[in-house]
DRENDO-1510 file (C-alpha; in Angstrom, 1 decimal, always signed):
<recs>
REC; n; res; u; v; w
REC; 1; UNK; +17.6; +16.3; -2.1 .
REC; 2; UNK; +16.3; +18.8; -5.0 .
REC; 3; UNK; +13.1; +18.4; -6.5 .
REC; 4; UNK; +12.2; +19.1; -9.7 .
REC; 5; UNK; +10.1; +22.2; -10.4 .
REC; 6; UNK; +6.5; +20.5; -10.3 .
REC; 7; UNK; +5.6; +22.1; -14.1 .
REC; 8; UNK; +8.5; +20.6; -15.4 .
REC; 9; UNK; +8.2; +16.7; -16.4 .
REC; 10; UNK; +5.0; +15.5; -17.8 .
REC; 11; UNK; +3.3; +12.1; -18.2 .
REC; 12; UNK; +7.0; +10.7; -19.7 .
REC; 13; UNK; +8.3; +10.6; -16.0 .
REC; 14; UNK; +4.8; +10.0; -14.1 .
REC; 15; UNK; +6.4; +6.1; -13.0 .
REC; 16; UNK; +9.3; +7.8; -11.6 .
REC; 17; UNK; +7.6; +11.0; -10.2 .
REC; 18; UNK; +5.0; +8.4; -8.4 .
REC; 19; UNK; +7.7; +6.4; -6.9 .
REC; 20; UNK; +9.2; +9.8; -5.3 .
REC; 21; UNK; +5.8; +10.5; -4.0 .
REC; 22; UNK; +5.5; +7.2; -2.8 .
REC; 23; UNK; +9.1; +7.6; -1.2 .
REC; 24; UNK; +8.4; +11.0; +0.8 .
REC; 25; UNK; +5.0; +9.7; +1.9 .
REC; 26; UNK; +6.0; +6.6; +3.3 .
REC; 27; UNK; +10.1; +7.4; +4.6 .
REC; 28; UNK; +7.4; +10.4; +6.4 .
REC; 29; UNK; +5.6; +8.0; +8.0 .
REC; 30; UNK; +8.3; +5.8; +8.9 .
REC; 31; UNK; +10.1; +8.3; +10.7 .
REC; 32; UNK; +6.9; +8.8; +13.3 .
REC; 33; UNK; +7.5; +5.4; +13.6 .
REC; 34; UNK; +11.0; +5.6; +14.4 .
REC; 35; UNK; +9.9; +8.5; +17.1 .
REC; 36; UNK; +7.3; +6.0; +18.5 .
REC; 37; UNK; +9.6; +3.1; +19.5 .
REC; 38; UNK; +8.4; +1.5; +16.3 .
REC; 39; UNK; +11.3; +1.5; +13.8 .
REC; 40; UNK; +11.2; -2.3; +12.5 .
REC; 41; UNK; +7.2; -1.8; +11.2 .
REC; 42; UNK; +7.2; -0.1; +7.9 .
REC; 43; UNK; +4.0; +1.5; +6.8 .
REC; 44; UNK; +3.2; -0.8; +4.7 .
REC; 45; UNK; +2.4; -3.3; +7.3 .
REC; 46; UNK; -0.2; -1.3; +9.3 .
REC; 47; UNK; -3.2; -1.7; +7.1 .
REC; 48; UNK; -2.6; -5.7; +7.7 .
REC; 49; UNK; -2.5; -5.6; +10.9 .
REC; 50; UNK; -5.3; -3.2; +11.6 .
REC; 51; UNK; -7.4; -5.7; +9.8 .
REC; 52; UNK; -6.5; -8.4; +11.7 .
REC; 53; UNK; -7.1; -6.9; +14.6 .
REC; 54; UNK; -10.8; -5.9; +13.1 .
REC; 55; UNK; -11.8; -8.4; +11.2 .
REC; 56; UNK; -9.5; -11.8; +13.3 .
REC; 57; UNK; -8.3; -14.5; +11.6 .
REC; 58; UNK; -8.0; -13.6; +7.7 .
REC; 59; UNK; -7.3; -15.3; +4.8 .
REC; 60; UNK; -4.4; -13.9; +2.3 .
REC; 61; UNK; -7.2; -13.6; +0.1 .
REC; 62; UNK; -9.4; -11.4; +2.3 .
REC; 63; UNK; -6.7; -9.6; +3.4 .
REC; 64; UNK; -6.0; -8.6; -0.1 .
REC; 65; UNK; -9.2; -7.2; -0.9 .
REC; 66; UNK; -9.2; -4.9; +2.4 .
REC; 67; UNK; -6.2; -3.5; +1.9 .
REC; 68; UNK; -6.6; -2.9; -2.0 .
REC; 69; UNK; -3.7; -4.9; -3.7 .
REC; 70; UNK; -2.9; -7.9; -5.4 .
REC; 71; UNK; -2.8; -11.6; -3.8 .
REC; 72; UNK; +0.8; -12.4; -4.6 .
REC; 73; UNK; +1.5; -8.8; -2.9 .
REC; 74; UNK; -0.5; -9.4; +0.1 .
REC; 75; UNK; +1.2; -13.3; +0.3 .
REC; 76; UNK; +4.4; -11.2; +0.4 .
REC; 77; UNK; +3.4; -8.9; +3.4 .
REC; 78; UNK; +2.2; -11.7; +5.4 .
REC; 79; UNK; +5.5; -13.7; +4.8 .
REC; 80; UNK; +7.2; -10.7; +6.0 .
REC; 81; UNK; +4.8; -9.9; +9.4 .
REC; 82; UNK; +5.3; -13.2; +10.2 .
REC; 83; UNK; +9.2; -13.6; +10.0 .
REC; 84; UNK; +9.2; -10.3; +12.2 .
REC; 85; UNK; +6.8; -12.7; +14.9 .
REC; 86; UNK; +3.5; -10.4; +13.6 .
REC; 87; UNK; +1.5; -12.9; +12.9 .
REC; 88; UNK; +1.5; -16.4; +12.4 .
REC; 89; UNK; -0.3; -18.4; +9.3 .
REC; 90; UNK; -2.0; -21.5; +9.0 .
REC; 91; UNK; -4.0; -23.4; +6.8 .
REC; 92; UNK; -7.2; -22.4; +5.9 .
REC; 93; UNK; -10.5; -24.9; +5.8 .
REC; 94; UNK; -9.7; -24.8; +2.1 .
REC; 95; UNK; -6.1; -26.2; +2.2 .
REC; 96; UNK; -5.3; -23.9; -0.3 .
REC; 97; UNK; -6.0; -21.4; +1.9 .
REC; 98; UNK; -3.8; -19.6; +4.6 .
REC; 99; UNK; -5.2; -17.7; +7.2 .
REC; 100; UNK; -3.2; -14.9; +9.1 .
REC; 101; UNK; -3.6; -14.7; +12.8 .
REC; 102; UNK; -2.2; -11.6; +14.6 .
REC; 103; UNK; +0.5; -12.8; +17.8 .
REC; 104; UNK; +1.0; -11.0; +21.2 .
REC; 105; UNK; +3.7; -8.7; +20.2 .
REC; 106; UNK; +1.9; -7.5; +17.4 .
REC; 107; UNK; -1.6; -6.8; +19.5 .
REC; 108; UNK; +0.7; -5.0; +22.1 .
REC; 109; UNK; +2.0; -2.7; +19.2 .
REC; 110; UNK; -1.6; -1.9; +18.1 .
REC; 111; UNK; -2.6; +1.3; +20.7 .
REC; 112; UNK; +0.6; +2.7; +19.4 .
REC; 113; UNK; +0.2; +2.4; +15.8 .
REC; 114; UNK; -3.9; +3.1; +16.3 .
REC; 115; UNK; -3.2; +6.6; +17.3 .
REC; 116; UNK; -0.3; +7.0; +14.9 .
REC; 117; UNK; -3.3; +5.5; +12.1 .
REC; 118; UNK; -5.3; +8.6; +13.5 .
REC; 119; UNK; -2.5; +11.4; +13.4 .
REC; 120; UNK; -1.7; +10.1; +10.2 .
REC; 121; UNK; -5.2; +10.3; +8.4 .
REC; 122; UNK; -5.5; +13.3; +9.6 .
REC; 123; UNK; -2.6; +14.6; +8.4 .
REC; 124; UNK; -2.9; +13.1; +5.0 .
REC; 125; UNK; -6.5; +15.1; +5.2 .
REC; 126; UNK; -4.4; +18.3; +5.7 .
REC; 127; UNK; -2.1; +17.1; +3.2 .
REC; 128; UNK; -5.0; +17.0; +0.3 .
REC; 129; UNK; -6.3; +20.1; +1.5 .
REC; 130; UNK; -3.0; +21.6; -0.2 .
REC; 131; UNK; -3.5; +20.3; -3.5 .
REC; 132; UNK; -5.9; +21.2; -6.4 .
REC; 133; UNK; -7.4; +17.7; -6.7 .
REC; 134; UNK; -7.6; +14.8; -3.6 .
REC; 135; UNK; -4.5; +12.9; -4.1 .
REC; 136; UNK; -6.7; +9.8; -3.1 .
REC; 137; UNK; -9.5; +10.4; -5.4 .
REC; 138; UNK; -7.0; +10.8; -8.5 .
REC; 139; UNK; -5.2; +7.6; -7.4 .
REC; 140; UNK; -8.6; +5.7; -7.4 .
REC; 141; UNK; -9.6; +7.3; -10.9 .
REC; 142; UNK; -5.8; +6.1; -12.1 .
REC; 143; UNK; -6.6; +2.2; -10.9 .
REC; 144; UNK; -9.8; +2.1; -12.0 .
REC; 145; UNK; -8.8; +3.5; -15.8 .
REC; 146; UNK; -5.9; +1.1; -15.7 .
REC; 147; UNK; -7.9; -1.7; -14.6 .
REC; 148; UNK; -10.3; -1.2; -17.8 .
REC; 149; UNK; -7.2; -0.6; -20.1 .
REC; 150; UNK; -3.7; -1.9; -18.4 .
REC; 151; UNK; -0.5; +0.7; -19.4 .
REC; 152; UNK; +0.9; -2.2; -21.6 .
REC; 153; UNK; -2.2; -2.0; -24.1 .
REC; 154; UNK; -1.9; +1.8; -24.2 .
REC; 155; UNK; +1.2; +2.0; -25.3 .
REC; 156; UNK; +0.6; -0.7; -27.7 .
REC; 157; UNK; -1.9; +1.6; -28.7 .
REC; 158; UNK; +0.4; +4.6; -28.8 .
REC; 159; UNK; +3.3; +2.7; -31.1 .
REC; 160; UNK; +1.6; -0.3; -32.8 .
REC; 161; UNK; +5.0; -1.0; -34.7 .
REC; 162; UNK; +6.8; -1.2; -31.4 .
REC; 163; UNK; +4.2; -3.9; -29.8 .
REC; 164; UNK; +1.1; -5.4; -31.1 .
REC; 165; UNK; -2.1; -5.4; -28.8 .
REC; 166; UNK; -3.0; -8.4; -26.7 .
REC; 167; UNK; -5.7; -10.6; -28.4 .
</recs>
């Protein structure tokens, strides 16, 4: 599949550009999984149940905040570990709560996908080491400038006849 020269599009295309990264990154590591045995986990899943094993028993909630993203996106991720028999959930203390428990078949997965973790990071280190700027630090730099100023009021900004700024 070509590849655009990397001088060519700008900030126009930096949605769709991401969304390749994001594609090559993660078919890459999905293919080591594939090599492993491991084909039905997707990358994705990894940092969930790494945590799990860690931390035990985890909320949704909790399990957002260590692995970075939004509640409704970790509920999502759960859902899915557990219809692949990953985990199982139950309520919480709180009954609004539901807490994520890891299942047999999952902790019987976790050697393999520890030392994949490892390979990985390190190669992701190596990865970095190409470019002019950590990837990582540039994507924390990007959430934390979006979290103060979300894309929708910048471009309200940018064409205040197209949209007007939230109130």
């Amino acid at each position: 599949m070509p590849h655009p020269s990397p001088a060519a599009p700008g900030p126009e295309l930096l949605g769709t550009r991401l969304r390749l990264l994001l594609s090559l990154l993660d078919s890459g590591v999905a293919a080591v999984y594939e090599d492993l045995g491991l084909a039905d986990v997707r990358p994705r899943w990894v940092p969930y149940l790494r945590t799990l094993a860690a931390e035990g028993p985890s909320s949704v909630q909790a399990l957002a905040a260590a692995t970075g993203v939004t509640h409704s996106a970790a509920s999502q991720t759960v859902a899915q570990l557990v219809r692949e028999g990953l985990a199982t959930v139950a309520p919480g203390a709180d009954a609004r709560q539901r807490v994520a428990t890891l299942t047999d078949r999952a902790h019987g997965l976790l050697p393999s996908l520890d030392a994949e973790w490892e390979a990985t990071a390190a190669a992701a280190a190596a990865f970095e080491a190409e470019l002019s700027y950590p990837l990582s630090a540039l994507v924390g730099e990007a959430l934390d400038a979006l979290e103060r100023l979300p894309m929708r009021e910048r471009v309200a900004r940018a064409a205040p006849l197209l949209i007007r700024p939230a109130e």
